[in-house]
N, C-alpha and C positions, 0 to 999 in steps of 0.2 A: 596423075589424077587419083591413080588408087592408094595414094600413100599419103595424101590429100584427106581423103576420104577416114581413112585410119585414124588420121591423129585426129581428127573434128569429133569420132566418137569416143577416142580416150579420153577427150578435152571433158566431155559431156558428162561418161563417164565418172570422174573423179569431181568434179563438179556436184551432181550428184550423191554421189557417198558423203562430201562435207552438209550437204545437206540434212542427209540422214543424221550424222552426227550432231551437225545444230540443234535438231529435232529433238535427239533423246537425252540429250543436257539436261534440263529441266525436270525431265523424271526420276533419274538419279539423283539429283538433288535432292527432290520432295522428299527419297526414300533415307537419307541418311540426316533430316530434320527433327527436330525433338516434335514430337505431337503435343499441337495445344492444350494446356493444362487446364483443365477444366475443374471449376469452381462451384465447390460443395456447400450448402444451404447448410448453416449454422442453425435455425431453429428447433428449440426444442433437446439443446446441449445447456445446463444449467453455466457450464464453462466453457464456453467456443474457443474459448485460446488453448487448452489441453486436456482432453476429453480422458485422460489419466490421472486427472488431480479430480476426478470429480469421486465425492465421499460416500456414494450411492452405489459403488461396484459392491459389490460381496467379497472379495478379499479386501479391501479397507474397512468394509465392516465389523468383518472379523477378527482383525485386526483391534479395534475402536472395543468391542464387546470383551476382548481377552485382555486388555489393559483395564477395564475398568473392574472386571473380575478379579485380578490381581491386585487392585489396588482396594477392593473391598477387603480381602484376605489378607492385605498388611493393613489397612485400619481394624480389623478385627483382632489379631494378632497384637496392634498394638496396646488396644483396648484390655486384654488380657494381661500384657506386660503391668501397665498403669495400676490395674486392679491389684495385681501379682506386688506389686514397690508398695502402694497403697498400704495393704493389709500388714505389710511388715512393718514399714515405717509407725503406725498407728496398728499393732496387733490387739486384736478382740474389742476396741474401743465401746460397740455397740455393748457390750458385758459388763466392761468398767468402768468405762465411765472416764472423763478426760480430768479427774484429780483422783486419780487413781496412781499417778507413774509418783508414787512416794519411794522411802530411805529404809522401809519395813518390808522385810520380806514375806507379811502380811498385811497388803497394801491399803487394810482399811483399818489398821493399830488405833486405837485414838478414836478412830470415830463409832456412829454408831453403826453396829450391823447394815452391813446393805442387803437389798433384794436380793434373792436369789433366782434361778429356775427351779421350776418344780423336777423337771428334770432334763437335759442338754446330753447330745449325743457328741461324744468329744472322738474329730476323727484320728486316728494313729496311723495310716498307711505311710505318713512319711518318716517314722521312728527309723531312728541310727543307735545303738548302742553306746555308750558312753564311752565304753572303754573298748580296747583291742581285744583280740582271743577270746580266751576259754573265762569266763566272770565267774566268780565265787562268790557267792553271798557269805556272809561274815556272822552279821548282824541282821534280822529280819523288823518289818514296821509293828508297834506293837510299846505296848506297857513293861518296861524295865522295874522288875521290884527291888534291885537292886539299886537304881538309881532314884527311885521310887516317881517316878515320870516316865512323861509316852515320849516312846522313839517316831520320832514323824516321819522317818524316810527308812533307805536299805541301806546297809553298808556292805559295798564291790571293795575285794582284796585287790592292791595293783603294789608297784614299785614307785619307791618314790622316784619320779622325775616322768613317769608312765603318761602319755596323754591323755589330756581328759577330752572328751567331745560334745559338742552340743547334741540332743537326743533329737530335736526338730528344729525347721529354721525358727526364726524369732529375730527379736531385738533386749541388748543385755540391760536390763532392769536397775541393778543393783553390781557393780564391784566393790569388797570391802573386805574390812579385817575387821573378826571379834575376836580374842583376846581368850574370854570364855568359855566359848562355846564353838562357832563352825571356823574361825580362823578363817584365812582365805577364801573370800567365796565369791559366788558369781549367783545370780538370778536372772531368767531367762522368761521373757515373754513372748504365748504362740499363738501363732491366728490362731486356732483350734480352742483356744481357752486356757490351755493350760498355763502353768507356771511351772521352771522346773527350777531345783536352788543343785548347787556340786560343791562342795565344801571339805576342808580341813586341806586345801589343794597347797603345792608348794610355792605356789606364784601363779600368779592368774593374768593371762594372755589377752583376752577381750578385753575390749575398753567398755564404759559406761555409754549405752546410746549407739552403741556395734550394730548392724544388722548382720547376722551370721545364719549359714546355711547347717543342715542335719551335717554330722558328721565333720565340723570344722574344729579345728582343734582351741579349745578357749583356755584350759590353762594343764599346768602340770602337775601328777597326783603328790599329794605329801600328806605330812603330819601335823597340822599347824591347829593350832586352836586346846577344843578340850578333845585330847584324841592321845589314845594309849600305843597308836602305833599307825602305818601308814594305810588309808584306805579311802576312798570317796564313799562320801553319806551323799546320798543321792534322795530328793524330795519329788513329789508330783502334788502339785496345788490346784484348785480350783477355785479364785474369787477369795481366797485366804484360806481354805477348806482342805488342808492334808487328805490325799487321800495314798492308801496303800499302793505303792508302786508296783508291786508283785501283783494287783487287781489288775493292771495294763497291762506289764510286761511280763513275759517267759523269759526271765533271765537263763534260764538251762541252754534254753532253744535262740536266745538274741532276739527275738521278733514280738512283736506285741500278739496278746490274749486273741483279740480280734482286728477287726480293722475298725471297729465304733465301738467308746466304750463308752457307757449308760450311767453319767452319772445323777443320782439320785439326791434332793437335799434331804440334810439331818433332821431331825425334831428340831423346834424350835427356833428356826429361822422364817422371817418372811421371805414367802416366795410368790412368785408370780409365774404365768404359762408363757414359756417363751416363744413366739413366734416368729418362723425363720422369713416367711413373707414380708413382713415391716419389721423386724429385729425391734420392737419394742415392744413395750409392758402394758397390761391393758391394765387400766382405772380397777376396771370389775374382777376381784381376784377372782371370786366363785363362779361368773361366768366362763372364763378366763380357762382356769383349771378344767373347766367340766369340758370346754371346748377343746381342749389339749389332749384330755383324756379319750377324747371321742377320734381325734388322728392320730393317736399312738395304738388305737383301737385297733384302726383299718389299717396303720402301716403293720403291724405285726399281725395282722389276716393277707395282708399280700406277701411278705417276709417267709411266710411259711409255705409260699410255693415257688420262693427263690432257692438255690443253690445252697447248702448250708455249707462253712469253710473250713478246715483241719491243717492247723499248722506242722509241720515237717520237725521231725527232734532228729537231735543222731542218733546212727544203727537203725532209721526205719525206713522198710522198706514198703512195696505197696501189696504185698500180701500179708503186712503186719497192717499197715493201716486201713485194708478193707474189711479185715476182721475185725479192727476197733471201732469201725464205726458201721457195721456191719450190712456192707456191699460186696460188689465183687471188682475183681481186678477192672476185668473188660471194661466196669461202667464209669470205674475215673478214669482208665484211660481216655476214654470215649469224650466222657466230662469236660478233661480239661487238655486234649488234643496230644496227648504224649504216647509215645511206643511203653509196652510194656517193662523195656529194655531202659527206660531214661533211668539218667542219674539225677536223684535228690537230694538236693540240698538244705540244709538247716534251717527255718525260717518261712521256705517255702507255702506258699499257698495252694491248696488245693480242696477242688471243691468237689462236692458229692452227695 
């Protein structure tokens, strides 16, 4: 009976415990179930399908504002390039005028006088030397009574075969042979106004219609033409107007006089006030003039509280050049950012 008894409460027992077990199924379960995803109100996302593509963050912005900056900077840059092909392709045009690209190395032969400026600041910062080394003047610009005529240009000693070089960029004018006179020669037109002519050369390297940079080689030195022996005659023109090379350049020192050189018309030319604003001529010459004279007024009353500039020769140093132009050391250094210790070179600029 008592063993009876026993088993009916094992029975009950284990009966029980599966019960419990039944019981807690389901709660494990719930606990290893994904929790319902719950669904986020799209309003007020310009783009609900990926709230990363939307162009209103601040780093896309940024983004947006530094590519357009950039591409301002190469449309400006390109703008410059243009301007830059421009001027050389068509050097000075607004000066000469578009039947001016004549066979004369005074490109208004035959006709009658053209206008001139009363006076035009011709810039030299990009001058290159014509020749290599050490230049020798030979021959200076000036009245031959020997030959009983004016010598229009310099004449630089070199070797025959020696390179000749463009002095600024430009485009070549003129390649030719005369026979009498410059023999091989080239003529060279610069944004700046100038003209430059290199003659009596041995063969000449540029073609006609070249566009060539400062210091490119255009042909090789010789003796060709009317010429007692080998050297380049070297010209500086303005509008057909010789003017004295040695007035621009320091042939000693290789670097031009200044970096603007002032040139003046002769007597007896028509001139007009040139205006750099509209690069044209005005109708009224006497208003014209008087108005030109009244900005060249005020540019040289501001001029005179700019920097004035001292080209560098060989053998100077800067206790030679503070006494020639009578400062002191300290205040070109100061001037122009150099230890007193720098090395000077020929050509150099400095201001004081």
């Amino acid at each position: 009976m008592a063993s009876n008894r026993n088993s009916i409460v094992a029975f009950v027992g284990l009966v029980f415990v599966a019960c419990v077990q039944l019981a807690a199924t389901p709660a494990s379960q719930a606990k290893t179930t994904s929790p319902p995803i719950k669904r986020v109100s799209t309003k007020g996302l310009k783009n609900p399908l990926d709230s990363l593509s939307n162009t209103g963050l601040l780093s896309d912005g940024y983004n947006i504002v530094t590519a357009r900056d950039a591409e301002t900077r190469i449309s400006n840059t390109e703008i410059e390039r243009a301007l830059k092909r421009e001027s050389l392709e068509y050097p000075a045009i607004d000066l000469y005028g578009e039947d001016s690209w004549t066979d004369w190395v005074n490109p208004f032969a035959g006709k009658s006088s053209p206008r001139i400026p009363t006076t035009y600041d011709i810039d030299c910062t990009g001058f290159v030397m014509p020749l290599e080394g050490d230049v020798r003047v030979t021959s200076n610009y000036g009245y031959r009574r020997r030959y009983r005529r004016l010598h229009k240009g310099i004449d630089l000693a070199l070797k025959s075969g020696d390179d000749v070089r463009a002095a600024f960029d430009g485009k070549v004018r003129i390649r030719n042979f005369e026979r009498g006179g410059y023999g091989n020669y080239i003529v060279i037109r610069h944004p700046n106004g100038l003209e430059t002519v290199y003659a009596h050369m041995s063969r000449c390297i540029a073609q006609e219609g070249q566009i060539v940079k400062a210091g490119e080689v255009i042909g090789k030195g010789g003796s060709t033409g009317r010429s007692t022996g080998p050297h380049l005659h070297f010209e500086t023109r303005f509008l057909g107007i010789d003017i004295n090379p040695a007035k621009i350049i320091d042939f000693a020192v290789g670097a031009p006089q200044s970096d603007y050189y002032t040139f003046v018309a002769p007597k007896g030319y028509k001139t007009y006030a040139y205006d750099e604003s509209s690069t044209q001529a005005d109708d009224n010459t006497e208003t014209a003039n008087a108005r030109y004279k009244e900005i060249v007024k005020k540019r040289r009353a501001t001029s005179s509280n700019t920097p004035r500039i001292y080209r560098v020769k060989k053998g100077d140093t800067l206790s030679r050049i503070s006494q020639q132009v009578g400062t002191s050391v300290k205040h070109l250094c100061q001037a122009n950012n150099i230890s007193s210790r720098a090395t000077l070179r020929p050509g150099q600029a400095l201001k004081y």
